[in-house]
KOLDREN-185563 format. One record per residue (C-alpha): residue number from 1; x, y, z. Coordinates in Angstrom, 2 decimals, always signed. Layout:
BEGIN
NUM:X:Y:Z
...
This chain:
BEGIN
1:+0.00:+0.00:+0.00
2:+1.21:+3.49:-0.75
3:+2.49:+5.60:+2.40
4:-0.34:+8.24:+2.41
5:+0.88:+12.07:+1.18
6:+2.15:+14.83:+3.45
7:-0.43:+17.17:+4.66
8:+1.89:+19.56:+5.79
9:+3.43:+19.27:+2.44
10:+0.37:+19.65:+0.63
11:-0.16:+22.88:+2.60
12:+2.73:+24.18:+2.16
13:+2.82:+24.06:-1.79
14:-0.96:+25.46:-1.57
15:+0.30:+28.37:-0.04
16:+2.82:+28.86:-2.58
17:+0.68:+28.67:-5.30
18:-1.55:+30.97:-3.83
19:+1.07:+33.83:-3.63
20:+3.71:+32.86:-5.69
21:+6.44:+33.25:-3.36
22:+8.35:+30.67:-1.25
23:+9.29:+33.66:+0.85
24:+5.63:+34.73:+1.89
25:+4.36:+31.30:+1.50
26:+7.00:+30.11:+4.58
27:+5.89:+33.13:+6.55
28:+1.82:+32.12:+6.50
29:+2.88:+28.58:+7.25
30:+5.42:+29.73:+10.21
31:+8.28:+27.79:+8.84
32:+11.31:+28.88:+7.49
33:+11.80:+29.57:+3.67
34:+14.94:+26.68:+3.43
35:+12.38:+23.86:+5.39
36:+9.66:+24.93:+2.76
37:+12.01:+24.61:+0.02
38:+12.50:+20.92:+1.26
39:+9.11:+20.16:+1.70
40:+8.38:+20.92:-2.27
41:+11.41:+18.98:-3.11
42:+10.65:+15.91:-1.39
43:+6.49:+16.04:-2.57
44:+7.98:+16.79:-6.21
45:+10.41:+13.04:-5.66
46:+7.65:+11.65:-4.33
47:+5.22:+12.52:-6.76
48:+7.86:+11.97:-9.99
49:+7.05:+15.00:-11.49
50:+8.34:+19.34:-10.81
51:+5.33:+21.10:-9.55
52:+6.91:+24.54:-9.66
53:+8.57:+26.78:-11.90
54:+10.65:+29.45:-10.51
55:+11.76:+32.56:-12.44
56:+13.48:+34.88:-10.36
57:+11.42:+35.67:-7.58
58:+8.45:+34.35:-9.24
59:+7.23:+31.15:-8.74
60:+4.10:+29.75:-11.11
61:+2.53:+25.81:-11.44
62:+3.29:+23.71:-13.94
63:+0.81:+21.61:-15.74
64:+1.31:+18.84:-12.74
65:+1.45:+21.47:-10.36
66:-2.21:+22.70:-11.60
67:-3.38:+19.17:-11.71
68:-2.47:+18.77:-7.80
69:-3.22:+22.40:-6.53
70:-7.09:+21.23:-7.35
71:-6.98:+17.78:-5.49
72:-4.32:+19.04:-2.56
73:-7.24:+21.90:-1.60
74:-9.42:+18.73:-1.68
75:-7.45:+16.84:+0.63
76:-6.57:+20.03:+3.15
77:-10.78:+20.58:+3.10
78:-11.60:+17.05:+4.29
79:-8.98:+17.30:+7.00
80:-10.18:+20.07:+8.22
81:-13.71:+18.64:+8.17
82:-12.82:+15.84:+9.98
83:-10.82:+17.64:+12.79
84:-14.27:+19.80:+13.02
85:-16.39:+17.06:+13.37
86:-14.15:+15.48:+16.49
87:-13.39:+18.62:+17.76
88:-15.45:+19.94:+21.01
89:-13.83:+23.16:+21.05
90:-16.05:+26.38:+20.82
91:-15.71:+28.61:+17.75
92:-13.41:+31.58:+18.13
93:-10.95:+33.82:+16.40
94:-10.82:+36.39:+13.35
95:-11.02:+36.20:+10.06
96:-10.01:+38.92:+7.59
97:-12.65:+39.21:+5.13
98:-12.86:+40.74:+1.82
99:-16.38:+41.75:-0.16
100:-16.77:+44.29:-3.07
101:-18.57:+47.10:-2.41
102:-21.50:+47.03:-4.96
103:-23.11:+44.05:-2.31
104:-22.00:+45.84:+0.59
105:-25.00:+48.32:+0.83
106:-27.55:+45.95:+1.38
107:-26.07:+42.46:+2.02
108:-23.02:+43.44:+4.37
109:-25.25:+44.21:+7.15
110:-27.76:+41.38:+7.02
111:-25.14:+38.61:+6.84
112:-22.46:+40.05:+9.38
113:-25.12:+41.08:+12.41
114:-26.95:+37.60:+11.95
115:-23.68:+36.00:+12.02
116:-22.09:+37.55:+15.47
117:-25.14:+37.09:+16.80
118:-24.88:+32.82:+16.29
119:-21.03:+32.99:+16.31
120:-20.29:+36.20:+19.08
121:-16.52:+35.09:+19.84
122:-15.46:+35.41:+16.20
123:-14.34:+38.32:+15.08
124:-14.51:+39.70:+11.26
125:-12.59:+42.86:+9.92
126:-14.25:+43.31:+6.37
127:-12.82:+45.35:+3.68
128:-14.82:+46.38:+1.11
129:-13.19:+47.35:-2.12
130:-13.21:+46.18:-5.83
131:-13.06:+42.34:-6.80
132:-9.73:+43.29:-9.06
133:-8.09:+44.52:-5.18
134:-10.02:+41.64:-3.05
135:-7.75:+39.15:-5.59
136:-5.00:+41.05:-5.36
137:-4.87:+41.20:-1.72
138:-6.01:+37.47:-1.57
139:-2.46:+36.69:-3.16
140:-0.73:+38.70:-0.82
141:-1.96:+37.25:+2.41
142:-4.42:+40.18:+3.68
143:-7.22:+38.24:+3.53
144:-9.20:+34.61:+4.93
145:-12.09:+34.72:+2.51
146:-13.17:+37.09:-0.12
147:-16.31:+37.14:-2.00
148:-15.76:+38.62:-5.45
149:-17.07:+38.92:-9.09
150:-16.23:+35.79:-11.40
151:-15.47:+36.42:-14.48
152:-12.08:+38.80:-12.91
153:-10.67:+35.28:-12.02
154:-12.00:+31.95:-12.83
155:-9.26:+30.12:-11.14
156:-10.12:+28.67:-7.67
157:-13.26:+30.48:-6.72
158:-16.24:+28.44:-5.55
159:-19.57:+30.13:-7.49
160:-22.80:+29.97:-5.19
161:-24.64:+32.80:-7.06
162:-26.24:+34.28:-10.54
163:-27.63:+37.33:-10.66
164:-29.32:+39.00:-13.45
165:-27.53:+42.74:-14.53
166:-29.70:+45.73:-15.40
167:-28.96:+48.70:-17.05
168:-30.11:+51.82:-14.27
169:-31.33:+54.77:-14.48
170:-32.59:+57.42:-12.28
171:-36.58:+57.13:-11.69
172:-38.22:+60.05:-13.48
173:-34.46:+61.22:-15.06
174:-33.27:+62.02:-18.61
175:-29.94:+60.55:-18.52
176:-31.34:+57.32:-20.87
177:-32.43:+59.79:-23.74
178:-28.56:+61.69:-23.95
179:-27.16:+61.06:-27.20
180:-24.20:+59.70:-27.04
181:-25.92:+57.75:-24.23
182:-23.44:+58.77:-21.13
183:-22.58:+55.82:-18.71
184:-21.41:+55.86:-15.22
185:-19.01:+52.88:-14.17
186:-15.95:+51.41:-12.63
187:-12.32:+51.65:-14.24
188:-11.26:+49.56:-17.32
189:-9.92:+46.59:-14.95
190:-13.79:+46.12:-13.96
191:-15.79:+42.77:-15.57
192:-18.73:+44.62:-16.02
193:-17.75:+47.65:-17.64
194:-15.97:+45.40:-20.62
195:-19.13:+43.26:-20.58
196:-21.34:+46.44:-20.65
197:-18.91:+48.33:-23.72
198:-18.54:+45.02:-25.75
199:-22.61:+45.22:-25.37
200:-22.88:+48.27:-26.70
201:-20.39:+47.82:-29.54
202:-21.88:+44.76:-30.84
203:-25.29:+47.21:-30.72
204:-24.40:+50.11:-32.44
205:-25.18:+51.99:-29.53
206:-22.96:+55.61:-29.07
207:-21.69:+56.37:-25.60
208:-19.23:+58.05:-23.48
209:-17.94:+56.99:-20.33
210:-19.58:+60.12:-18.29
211:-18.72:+59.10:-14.95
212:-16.04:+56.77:-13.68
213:-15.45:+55.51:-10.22
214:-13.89:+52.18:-8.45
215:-16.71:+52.88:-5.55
216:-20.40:+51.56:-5.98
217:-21.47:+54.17:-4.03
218:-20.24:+56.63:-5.98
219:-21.40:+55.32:-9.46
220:-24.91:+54.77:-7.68
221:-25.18:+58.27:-7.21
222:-24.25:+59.53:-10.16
223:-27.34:+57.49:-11.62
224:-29.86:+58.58:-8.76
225:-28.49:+62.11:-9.87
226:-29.15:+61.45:-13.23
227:-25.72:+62.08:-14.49
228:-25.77:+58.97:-16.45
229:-26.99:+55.21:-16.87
230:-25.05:+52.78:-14.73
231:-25.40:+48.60:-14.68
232:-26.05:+46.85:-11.41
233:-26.74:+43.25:-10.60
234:-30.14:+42.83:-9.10
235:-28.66:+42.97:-5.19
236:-27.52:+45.83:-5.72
237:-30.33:+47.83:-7.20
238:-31.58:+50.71:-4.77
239:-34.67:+53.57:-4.36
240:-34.89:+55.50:-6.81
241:-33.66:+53.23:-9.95
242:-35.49:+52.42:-13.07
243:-34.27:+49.10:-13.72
244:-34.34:+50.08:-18.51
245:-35.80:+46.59:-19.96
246:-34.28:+45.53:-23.25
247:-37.23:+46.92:-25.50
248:-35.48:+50.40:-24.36
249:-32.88:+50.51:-26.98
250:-30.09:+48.85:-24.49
251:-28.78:+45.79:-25.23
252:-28.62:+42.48:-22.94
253:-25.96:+41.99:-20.52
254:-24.38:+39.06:-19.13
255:-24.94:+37.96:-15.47
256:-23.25:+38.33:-12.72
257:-21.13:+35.56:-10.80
258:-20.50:+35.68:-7.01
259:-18.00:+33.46:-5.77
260:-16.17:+32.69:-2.64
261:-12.89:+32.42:-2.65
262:-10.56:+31.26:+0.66
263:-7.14:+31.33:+1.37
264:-4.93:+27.69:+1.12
265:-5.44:+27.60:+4.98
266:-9.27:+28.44:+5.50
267:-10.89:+25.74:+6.07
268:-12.75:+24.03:+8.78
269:-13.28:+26.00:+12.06
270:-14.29:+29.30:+11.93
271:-13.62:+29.74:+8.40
272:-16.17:+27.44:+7.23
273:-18.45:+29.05:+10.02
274:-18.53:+32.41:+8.19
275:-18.39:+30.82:+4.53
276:-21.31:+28.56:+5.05
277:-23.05:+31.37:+6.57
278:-22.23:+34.18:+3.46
279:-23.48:+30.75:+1.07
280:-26.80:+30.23:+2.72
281:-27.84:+34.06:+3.92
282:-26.96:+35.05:-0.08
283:-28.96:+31.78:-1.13
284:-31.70:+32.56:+0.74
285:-32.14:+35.91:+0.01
286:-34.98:+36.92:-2.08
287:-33.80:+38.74:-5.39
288:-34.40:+42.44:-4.50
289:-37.67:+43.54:-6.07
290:-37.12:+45.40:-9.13
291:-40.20:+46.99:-8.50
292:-38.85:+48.04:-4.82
293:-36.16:+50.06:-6.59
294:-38.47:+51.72:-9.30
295:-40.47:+53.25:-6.60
């Protein structure tokens, strides 16, 4: 019978494809960088096969390394699972979590105060910020879990949400009828913005880019103010908001994908405390009433 793999091993390479570095990697699993470096060379003997390819300081998978990243997250998840379900110890800690503003408005404060009230000894510090930074950040260690758009990265993100995106417009405004139509949205690096031009292109549709911001808040504004049309997915449509349907001259846009995304090291514990909790409170909720945000 074949000796069993290294979790420890396992982990460690996780964590260095997660941040490409063997430096940071040894510092998030508290080892030093030389006892990391012979962890990866004995799981790449054992295995038969180089995992890693290093130029200069960066470090990327190779076509093995990919195949094992997949099944060694496996493997850490169902260890951690089973340590939960032996474990009588009562949930407690912090988790860094990361969420993109355009849920933040109205989901942020439903999911977080309904979970400290079930889980009071665990303590979250949110950032809210674009998906493009949440990913970012995710690589460089600053966060636990992040929920973020799919689409901006594909790779590793568990998907537990579709929305439905609609062109916006203030209730009662003109800002649908400028010619070229004027558009509020987030920079160039944003998913929804090259969805929403490639739309228009394939349309024939003439815009400008009236109003740019990397904060939901803002661009929401600027369409309540009637400065110009924005595109929201349904959470995130507010007061005020004529949600334009397609017989309006706009054409259809893709949806939007909200996945979860965790760190090589959060699982089990409290980190699948506040996952399965963000899964089932944005399951459960009902899609926001389009109507609600006409009114």
């Amino acid at each position: 019978m074949a000796t069993p793999l290294d979790l420890d091993q396992l982990q460690s390479f996780c964590a260095i494809a997660d941040c490409g570095s063997f430096t940071e990697a040894a510092r998030r699993v508290n080892k030093t960088q030389s006892a990391v470096s012979m962890q990866i060379k004995r799981l790449e003997e054992r295995l038969g096969h180089s995992l890693l390819t290093r130029d200069g300081r960066s470090v990327t998978l190779t076509h093995h390394g990919e195949v094992l990243y997949e099944r060694a997250r496996k493997m850490l998840r169902t260890n951690a699972e089973i340590l939960d379900h032996f474990s009588e110890a009562d949930l407690a800690g912090s988790i860094r979590f990361g969420v993109p503003d355009d849920y933040a408005v109205r989901l942020l404060p439903v999911i977080l105060s309904s979970f400290q009230r079930t889980h009071p000894r665990i303590a979250v510090d949110v950032a809210c910020m674009a998906s493009e930074q949440l990913l970012e950040g995710m690589k460089v260690g600053r966060y636990d879990l992040i929920v973020f758009t799919q689409g901006t990265d594909h790779s590793f993100g568990e998907l537990f949400r579709t929305e439905k995106m609609f062109w916006v417009a203030s209730h009662g405004g003109r800002a649908l009828a400028t010619e070229p139509l004027a558009i509020a949205c987030g920079p160039q690096c944003c998913i929804w913005r090259k969805d929403a031009m490639e739309a228009l292109e394939r349309s024939g549709r003439d815009y400008r880019i009236a109003y740019t911001s990397s904060n939901a808040t803002a661009i929401s504004s600027a369409v309540l103010s009637d400065l110009a049309v924005g595109f929201l997915p349904e959470s995130a449509l507010q007061p005020g908001m004529r949600p334009i349907s397609e017989d309006q001259g706009l054409p259809r846009l893709g949806d939007a994908q909200i996945a979860l995304m965790r760190a090589s090291h959060a699982y089990g514990g409290i980190y699948d405390a506040l996952a399965n909790h963000i899964v089932q409170s944005m399951g459960n909720l009902d899609q926001p009433s389009v109507s609600e945000a006409a009114e």
